[in-house]
VOGU-3710 file (C-alpha; in Angstrom, 3 decimals, decimal comma):
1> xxxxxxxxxx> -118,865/307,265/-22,148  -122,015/308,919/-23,371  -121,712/310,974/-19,771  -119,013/311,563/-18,010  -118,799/314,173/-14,604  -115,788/314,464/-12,914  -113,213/312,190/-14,378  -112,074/314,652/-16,739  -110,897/313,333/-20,264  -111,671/309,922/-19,631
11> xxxxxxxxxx> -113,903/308,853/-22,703  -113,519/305,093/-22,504  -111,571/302,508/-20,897  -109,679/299,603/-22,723  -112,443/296,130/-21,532  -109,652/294,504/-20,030  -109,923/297,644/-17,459  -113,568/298,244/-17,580  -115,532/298,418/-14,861  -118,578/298,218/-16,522
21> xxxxxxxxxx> -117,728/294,673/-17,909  -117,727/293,077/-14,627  -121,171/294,699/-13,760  -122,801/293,424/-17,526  -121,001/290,013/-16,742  -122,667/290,061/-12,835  -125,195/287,763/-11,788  -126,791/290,953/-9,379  -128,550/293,668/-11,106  -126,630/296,243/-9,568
31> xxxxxxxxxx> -122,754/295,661/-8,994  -121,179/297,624/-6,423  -117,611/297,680/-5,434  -117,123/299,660/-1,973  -113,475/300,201/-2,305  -111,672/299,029/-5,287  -108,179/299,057/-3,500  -109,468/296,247/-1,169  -111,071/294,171/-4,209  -108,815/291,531/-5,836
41> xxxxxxxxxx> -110,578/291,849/-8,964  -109,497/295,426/-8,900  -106,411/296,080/-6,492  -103,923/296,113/-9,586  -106,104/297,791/-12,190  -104,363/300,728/-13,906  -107,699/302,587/-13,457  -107,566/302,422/-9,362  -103,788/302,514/-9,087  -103,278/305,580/-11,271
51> xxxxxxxxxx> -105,508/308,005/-12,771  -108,725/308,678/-12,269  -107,881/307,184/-9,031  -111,335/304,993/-9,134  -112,359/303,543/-5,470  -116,115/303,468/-5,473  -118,159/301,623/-8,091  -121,683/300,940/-8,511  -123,142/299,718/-12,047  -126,171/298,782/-13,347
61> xxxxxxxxxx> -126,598/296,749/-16,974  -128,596/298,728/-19,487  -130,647/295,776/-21,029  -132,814/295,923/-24,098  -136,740/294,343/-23,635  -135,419/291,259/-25,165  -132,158/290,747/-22,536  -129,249/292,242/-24,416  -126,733/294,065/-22,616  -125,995/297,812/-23,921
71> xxxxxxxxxx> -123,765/298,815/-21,337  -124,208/300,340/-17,697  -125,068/303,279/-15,760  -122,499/303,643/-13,002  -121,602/305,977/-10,577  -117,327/306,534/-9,858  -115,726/308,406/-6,825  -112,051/308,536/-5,815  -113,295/307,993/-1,916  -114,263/304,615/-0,898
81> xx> -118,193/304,549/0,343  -119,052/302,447/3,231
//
């Protein structure tokens, strides 16, 4: 992560976890998962189900001028968000 706030020594996740690769994959320009626990694509993920406990999601692609995806800016939190 080229940020990181609050999930301590988190630096990257393996893709097969990410997150982020479901938002740069997403048709919507701004994926947000309200509570990962209740998501299939998420329920059993080693990043919601252990640490850093990840409920709330919401990520946006970072896309060059010409369409190619960078990564994302997201926001975590451990709560769900309604």
């Amino acid at each position: 992560f080229m940020s990181n706030r609050g999930l301590g020594d988190v630096r990257e996740t393996p893709r097969s976890q990410a997150f982020c690769s479901h938002a740069i994959l997403s048709k919507e320009d701004i994926l947000i998962i309200k509570d990962a626990k209740l998501d299939p694509r998420f329920v059993n993920n080693p990043l919601v189900t252990g640490p850093p406990f990840i409920r709330f999601y919401a990520g946006a692609p970072l896309e060059t001028p010409d369409g190619y995806k960078l990564g994302t800016f997201c926001i975590i939190d451990t709560k769900p968000w309604p």
